[in-house]
C-alpha positions as CSV (number, residue, x, y, z in Angstrom):
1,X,6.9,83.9,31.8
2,X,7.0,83.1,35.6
3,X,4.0,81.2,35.1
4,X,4.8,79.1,32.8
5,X,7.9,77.8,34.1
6,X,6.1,77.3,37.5
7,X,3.1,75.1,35.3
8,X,5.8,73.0,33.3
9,X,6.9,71.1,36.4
10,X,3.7,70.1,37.4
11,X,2.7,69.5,33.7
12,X,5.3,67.3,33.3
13,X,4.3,65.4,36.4
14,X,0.8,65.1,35.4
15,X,1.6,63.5,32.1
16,X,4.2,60.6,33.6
17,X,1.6,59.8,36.3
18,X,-1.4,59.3,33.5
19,X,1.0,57.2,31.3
20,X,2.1,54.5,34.0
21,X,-1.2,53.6,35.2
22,X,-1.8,53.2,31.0
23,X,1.3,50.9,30.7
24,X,0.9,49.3,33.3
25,X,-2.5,48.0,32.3
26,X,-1.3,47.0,28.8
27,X,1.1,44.8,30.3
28,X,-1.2,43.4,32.9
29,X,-3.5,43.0,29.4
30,X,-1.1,41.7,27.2
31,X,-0.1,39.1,30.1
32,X,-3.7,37.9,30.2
33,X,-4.2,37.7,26.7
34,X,-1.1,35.4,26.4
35,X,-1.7,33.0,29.5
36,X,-5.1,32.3,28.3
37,X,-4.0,31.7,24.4
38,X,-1.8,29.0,26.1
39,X,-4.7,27.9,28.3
40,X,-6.5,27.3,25.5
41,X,-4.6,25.8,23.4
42,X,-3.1,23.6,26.2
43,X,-7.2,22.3,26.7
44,X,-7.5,22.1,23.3
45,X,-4.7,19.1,22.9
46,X,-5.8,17.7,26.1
47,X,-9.3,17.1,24.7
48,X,-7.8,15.9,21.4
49,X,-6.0,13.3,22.7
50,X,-8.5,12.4,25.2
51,X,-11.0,11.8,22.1
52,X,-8.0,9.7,20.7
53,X,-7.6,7.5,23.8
54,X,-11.7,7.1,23.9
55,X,-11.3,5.5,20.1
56,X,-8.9,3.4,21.0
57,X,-11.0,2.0,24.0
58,X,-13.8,1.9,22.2
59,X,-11.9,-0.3,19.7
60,X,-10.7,-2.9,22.0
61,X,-13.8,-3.0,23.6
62,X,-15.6,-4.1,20.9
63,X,-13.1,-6.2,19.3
64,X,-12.2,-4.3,16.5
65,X,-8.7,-4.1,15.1
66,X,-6.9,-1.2,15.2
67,X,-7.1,0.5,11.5
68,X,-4.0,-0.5,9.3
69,X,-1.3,2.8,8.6
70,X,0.3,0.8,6.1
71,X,-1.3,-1.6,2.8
72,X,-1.4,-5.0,3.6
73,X,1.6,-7.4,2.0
74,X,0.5,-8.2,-1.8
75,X,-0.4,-11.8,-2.2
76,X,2.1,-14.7,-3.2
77,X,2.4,-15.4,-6.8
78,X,0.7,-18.5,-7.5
79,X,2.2,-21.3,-7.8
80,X,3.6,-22.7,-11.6
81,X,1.0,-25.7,-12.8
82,X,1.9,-29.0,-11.2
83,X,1.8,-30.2,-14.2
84,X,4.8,-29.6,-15.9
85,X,6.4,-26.6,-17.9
86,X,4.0,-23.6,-19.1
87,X,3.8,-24.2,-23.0
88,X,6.1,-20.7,-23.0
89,X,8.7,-22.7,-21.1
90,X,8.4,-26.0,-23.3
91,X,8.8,-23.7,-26.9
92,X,11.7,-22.1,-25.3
93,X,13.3,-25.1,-24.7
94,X,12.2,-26.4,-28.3
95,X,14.5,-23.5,-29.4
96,X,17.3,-24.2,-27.6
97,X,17.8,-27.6,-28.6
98,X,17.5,-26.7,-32.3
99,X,20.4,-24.4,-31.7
100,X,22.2,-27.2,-30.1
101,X,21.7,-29.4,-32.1
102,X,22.7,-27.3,-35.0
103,X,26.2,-26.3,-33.2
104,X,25.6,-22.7,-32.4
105,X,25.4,-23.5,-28.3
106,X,28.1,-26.0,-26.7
107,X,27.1,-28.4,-24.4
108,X,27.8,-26.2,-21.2
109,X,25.9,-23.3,-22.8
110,X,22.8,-25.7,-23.3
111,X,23.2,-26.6,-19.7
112,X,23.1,-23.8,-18.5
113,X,20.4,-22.1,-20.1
114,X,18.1,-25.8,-19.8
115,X,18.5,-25.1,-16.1
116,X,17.5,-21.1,-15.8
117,X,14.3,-22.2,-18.0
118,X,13.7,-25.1,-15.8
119,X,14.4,-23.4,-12.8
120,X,11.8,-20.5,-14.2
121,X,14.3,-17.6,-14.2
């Protein structure tokens, strides 16, 4: 049993000195690994945006507008015939004057409604 106990000391020893060499190298490893991830990816948006700015010359250069992000503006309504009222408009207003003149509208009632016709509402 002497022996034994004389061994496990330097057993012992033998097995922490492998492992921190071992360690050591993963984190020296895993350090690497992680810097050039970043690296990359770092180049990586540095080259997309670079393409991006060389668009964007390339546009002005040549004169061409920038592309639109949003739909252009719908176009104005045209404009009612210049001349007159729609036949919509003029049969509306027909009806309203038989239903004046019949008594179911008062005068002010007539008015008003002549004028949202008129007015196109």
């Amino acid at each position: 049993m002497w022996v034994v106990r004389t061994l496990t000391p330097i057993f012992l020893f033998s097995i922490f000195m492998r492992r921190r060499p071992l360690a050591r190298a993963a984190v020296v490893g895993g350090a690497a690994y992680y810097a050039g991830k970043r690296g990359a990816e770092a180049s990586q948006r540095e080259a997309d945006q670079e393409a991006r700015l060389q668009d964007l010359e390339a546009q002005q250069a040549y004169g061409a507008p920038p592309p639109q992000q949003y739909a252009p503006p719908p176009p104005p309504p045209a404009p009612a015939a210049s001349g007159g009222l729609s036949e919509d408009s003029m049969a509306k207003l027909q009806q309203l004057a038989q239903l004046h003149e019949q008594g179911i509208l008062t005068d002010a009632e007539f008015e008003v409604q002549k004028q949202k016709i008129l007015q196109g509402m």
